[in-house]
N, C-alpha and C positions, 0 to 999 in steps of 0.2 A: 904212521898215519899223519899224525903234522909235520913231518917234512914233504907228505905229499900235497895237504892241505898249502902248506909253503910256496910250491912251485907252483901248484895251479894260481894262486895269487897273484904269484911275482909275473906270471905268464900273461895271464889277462890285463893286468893295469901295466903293463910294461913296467916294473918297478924296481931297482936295483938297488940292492942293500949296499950301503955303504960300514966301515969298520970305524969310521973314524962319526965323533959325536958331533951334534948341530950345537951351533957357534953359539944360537943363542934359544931358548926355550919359549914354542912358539907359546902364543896367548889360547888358555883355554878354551873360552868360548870359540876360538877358532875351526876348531874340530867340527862345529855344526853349523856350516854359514847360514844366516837367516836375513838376506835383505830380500825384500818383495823382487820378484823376476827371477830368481836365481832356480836353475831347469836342472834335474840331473835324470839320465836315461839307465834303465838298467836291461842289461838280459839277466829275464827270468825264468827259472824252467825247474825242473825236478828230476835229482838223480835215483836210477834203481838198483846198481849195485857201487859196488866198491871195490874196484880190481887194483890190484899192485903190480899188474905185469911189465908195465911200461911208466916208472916212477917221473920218465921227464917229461910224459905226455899228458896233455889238457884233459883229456878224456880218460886219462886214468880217477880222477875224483866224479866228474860228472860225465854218467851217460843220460843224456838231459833227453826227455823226449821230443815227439817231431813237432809240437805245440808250444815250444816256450816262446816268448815273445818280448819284445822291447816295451818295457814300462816304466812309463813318463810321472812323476813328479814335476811340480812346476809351484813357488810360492807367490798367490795371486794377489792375497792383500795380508797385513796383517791388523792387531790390535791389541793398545795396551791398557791391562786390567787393573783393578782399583789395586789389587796387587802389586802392581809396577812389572809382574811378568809377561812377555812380549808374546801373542796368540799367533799361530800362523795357518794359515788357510790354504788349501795344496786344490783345491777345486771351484770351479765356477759355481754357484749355487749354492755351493753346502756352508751350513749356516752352524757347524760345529768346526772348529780348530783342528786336525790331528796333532800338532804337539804347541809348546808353549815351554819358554825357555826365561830363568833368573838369571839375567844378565850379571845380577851381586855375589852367587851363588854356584853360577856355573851349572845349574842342576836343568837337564832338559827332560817334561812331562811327557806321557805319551799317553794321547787324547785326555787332556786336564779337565774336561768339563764332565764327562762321565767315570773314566777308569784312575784319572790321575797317577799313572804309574811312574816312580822315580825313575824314568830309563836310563838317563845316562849321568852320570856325574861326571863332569869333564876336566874339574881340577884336582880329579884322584891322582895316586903316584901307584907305581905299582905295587901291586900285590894287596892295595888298597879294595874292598867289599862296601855292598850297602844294600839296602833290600829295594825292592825292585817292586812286587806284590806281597801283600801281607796275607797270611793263611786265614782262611773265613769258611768253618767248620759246614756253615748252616747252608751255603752255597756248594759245596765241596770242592774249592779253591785249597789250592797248596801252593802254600810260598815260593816265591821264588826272588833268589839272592845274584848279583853279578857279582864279578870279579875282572879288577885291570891285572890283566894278567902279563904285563909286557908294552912298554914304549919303545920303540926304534927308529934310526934313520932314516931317508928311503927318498929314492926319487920317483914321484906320480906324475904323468903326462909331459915327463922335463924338465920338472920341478923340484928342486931339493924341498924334502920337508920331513912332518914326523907322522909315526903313525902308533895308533894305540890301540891294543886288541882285547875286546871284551869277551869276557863266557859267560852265558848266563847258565842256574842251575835251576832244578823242581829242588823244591826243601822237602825232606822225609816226614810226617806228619808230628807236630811239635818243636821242631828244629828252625831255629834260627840265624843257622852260622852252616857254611860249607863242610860236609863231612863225608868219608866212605860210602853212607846211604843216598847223599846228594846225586841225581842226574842230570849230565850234561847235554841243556838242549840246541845251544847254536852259539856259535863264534861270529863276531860282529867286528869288521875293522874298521876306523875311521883315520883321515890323514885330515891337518891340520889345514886349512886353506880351502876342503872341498869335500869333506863332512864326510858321511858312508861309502866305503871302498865296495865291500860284504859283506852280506848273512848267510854263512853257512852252516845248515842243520845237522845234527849226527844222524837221525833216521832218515835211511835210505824212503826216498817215495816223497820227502818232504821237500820244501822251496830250495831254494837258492837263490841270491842276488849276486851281480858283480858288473859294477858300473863300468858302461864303457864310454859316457861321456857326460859333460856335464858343461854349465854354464853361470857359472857364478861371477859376481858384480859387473856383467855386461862382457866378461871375457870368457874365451868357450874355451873347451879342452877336450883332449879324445873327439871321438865320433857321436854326434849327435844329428838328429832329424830337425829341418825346419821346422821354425813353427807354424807356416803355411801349412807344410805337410800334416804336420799333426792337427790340425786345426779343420782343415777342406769337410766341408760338408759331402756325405756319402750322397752313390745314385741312390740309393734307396733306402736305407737306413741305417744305423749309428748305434754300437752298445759300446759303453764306455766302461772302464774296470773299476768295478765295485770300489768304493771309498766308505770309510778305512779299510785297509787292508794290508796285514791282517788284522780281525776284526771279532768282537766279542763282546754281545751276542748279535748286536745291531751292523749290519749294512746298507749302502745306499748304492745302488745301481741305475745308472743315467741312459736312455736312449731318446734315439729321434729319429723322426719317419718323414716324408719326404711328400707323402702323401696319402689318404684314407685308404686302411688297409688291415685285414683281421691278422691279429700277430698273437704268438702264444710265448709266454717268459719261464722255462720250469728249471729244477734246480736237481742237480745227480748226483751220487755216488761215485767214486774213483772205478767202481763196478757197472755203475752205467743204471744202477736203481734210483729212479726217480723218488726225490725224499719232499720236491712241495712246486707248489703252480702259482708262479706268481702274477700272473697276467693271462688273459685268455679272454679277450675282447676287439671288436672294432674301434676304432679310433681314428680320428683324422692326425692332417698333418701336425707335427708341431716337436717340443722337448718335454719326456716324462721321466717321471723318475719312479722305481719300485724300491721295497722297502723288504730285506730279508730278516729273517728272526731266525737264529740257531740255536738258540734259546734249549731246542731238545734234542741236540741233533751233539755229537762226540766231537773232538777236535780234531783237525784234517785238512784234506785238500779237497774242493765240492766245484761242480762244472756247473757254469748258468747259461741257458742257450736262449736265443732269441730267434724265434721265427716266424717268416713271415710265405706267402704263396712263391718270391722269389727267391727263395733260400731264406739260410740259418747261419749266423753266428754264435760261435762258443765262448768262453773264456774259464777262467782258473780263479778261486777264489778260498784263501786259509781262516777256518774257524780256530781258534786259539783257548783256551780257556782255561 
């Protein structure tokens, strides 16, 4: 299974492992570039099985279904906290951070204002652990601890550099430390220069990322979209992908309409059971934003559609908890 997790890797970033070591060991904090502008694109999609029949082929890891789509990250502003930790803001509008990094520290949060989860520690060595979420009985939160499981060489988009692959686990109730009862829930790479490679899940049905371009300190790499393109106001209306995401309990979902017109927002099941209605009114032109609460709803993958008399758009969106 990780040698097949391996080649779909090396396949998508075009990345060639080298046998021989980097001259010089890059800087920590590099692993997660954070200057304002810096854009990275990913295909996102969800596999359903797990075949071995063809170990050199892409599609032997993910059979992604026919809705994955290219999802855009972009760092718009940032700000720095009495803290001295550096807040970074990935959307127009949205008035919470999703992470927030200690430059002294190396340690990057994920969404620091509500969840403040230690995500990444960047100047671990291998084999090196740290908790991640702490077990909260009364909520029924179970811990969950990473592990650097591996630095290596590698060349990304042309690039010599390094890369460093995390696992994260669920902690067994009580447990503090990785053990036999530990579950492994996804493998996260990041290369040195250009921060998230991927995230890949072990349950089949679950996300996936894997960057196929990006644009960090004003130099692009791989294949990425204008930002005209991404940016072009639609003929008729506009659902933008839920921020944060993934996301726990709270979401923020962005649209705009072009002109007065009665539109419906509801939220589904991977079964197509509609689980909440978040909009179902008239409205003139303009940009709105809806607010999701999963608050009672399981961890997953949930569809949110938007419609309007001229059609419907879908999108994908992971509860996490």
């Amino acid at each position: 299974m990780k040698l097949v997790k391996f080649m779909t890797t090396a396949l998508i970033f075009g990345i060639i492992f080298n046998l021989s070591s980097v001259a010089q060991e890059p800087a920590s904090n590099s692993f997660f570039p954070f200057s304002v502008g810096n854009i990275w694109e990913y295909d996102q999609g969800f596999y359903l099985t797990d075949k071995l029949d063809f170990p050199n082929s892409i599609e032997n890891k993910f059979d992604l279904d026919k809705t994955n789509e290219i999802v855009r990250y972009e760092i718009f502003r940032d700000s720095i906290g009495n803290n001295g930790q550096i807040y970074l803001f990935y959307e127009v509008g949205i008035f919470d951070p999703l992470w927030s990094i200690d430059t002294s520290s190396s340690i990057v949060y994920y969404i620091p204002e509500r969840l403040n989860w230690e995500y990444y520690l960047l100047n671990a060595d291998t084999g090196d652990s740290w908790m991640v979420v702490y077990e909260d009985s009364s909520s029924g939160r179970q811990g969950r601890r990473a592990l650097l499981n591996k630095k290596y060489p590698a060349t990304v988009f042309g690039v010599s550099t390094e890369l460093i692959e995390i696992e994260y686990y669920e902690l067994n109730w009580g447990d503090t430390v990785i053990n036999q009862y530990s579950i492994k829930i996804n493998t996260e790479t990041l290369a040195s220069g250009f921060g998230l490679l991927s995230s890949i899940y072990e349950e089949p049905g679950s996300f996936n990322m894997l960057l196929q371009g990006c644009v960090i300190d004003g130099d692009t790499f791989g294949i990425i979209s204008s930002v005209k393109d991404v940016n072009k106001f639609p003929d008729d209306f506009y659902l933008s992908q839920n921020f944060p995401n993934p996301f726990n309990p709270l979401t923020k979902i962005t649209y705009s309409l072009d002109s007065r017109k009665f539109i419906t927002m509801k939220v589904y099941d991977l079964l197509g059971r509609e689980v909440a209605t978040l909009v179902e009114a008239e409205k003139p032109a303009g940009v709105y934003e809806a607010i999701f609460d999963g608050d009672n709803l399981a961890s997953g993958v949930y569809v949110y559609r938007l419609s309007t008399n001229n059609g419907s758009v879908s999108k994908k969106m992971i509860l996490i908890k």
